[in-house]
C-alpha positions in Angstrom: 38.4 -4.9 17.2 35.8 -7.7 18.6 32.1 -7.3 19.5 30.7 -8.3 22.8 30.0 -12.2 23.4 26.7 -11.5 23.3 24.5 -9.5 20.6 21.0 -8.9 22.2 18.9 -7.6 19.2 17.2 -5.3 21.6 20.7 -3.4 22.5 21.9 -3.5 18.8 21.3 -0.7 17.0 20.1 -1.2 12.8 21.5 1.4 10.4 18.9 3.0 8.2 20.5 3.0 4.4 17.7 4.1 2.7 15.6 2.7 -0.1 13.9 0.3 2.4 17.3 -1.5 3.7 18.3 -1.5 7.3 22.0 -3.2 8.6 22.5 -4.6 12.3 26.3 -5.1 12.7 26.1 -8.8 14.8 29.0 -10.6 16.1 32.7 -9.9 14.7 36.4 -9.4 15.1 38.9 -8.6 12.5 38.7 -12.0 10.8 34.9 -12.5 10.7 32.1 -10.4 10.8 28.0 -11.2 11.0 25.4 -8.9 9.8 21.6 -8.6 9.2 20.2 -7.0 6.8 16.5 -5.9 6.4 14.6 -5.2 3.4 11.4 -4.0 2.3 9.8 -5.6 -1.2 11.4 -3.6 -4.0 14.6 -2.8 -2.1 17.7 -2.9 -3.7 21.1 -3.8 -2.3 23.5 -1.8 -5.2 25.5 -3.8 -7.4 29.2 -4.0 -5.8 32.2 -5.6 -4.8 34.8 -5.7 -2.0 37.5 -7.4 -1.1 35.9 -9.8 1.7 34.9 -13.4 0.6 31.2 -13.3 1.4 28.5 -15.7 2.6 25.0 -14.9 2.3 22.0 -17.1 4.3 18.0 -16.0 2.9 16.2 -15.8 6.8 13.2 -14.7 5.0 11.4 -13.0 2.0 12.9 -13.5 -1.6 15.3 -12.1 -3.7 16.4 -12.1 -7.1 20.3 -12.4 -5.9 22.8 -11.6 -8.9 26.6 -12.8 -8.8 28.9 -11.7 -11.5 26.7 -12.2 -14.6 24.5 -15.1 -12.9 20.4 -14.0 -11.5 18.4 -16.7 -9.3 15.8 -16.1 -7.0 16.5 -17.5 -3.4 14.4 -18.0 -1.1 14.1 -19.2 3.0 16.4 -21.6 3.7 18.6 -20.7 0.3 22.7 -19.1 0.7 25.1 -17.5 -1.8 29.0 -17.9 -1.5 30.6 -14.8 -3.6 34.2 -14.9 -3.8 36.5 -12.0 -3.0 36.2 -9.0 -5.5 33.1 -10.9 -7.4 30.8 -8.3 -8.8 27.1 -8.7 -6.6 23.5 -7.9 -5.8 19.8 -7.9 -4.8 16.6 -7.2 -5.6 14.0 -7.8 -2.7 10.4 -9.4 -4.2 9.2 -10.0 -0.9 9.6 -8.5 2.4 13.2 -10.4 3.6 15.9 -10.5 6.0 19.3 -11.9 4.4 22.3 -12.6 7.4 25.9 -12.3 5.7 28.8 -13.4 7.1 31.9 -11.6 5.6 35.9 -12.3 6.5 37.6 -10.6 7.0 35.7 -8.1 8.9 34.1 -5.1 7.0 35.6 -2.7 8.9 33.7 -0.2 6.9 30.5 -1.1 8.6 31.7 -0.4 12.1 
């Protein structure tokens, strides 16, 4: 399991998830995985959790970004680090793009 070396947006497909979010699987391999996530203003990402330890990186827009019990709005420039299994979120207020990085892989998104 490894992407190609190089992830030309052009030849990368997004998936549609409804509700205004859109996923483009970037670079990975079973230990690390990149992905970008679109969203319109008022789209949520669903509460969840999963076993990967997460990183999330605010390319643009805003979001009111919950973790476990915790709400802050990040913004441009702003990350999240959610530990494995910890209970997380999103609420887009404007127009955004968030990149997550996720390891191991989220084999579930391939």
């Amino acid at each position: 399991m490894e992407s190609n070396l190089y992830i030309l947006q052009s030849e990368t497909p997004f998936v549609d998830l409804g509700g205004g979010v859109s996923r483009q699987v970037l670079g990975y391999n079973e230990n690390i995985m990149m992905v970008k996530v679109i969203f319109a203003q008022g789209a949520i990402g669903a509460m969840h959790t999963h076993p990967q330890s997460q990183t999330t990186y605010c390319a643009a827009g805003s979001f009111d970004f919950t973790i476990g019990e915790v709400t802050k709005t990040i913004k441009v420039g702003d990350a999240t680090y959610i530990p494995q299994g910890m209970v997380h979120g999103v609420v887009c207020l404007e127009e955004g793009v968030l990149i997550d990085t996720f390891n191991p892989a989220r084999e579930d998104f391939l």
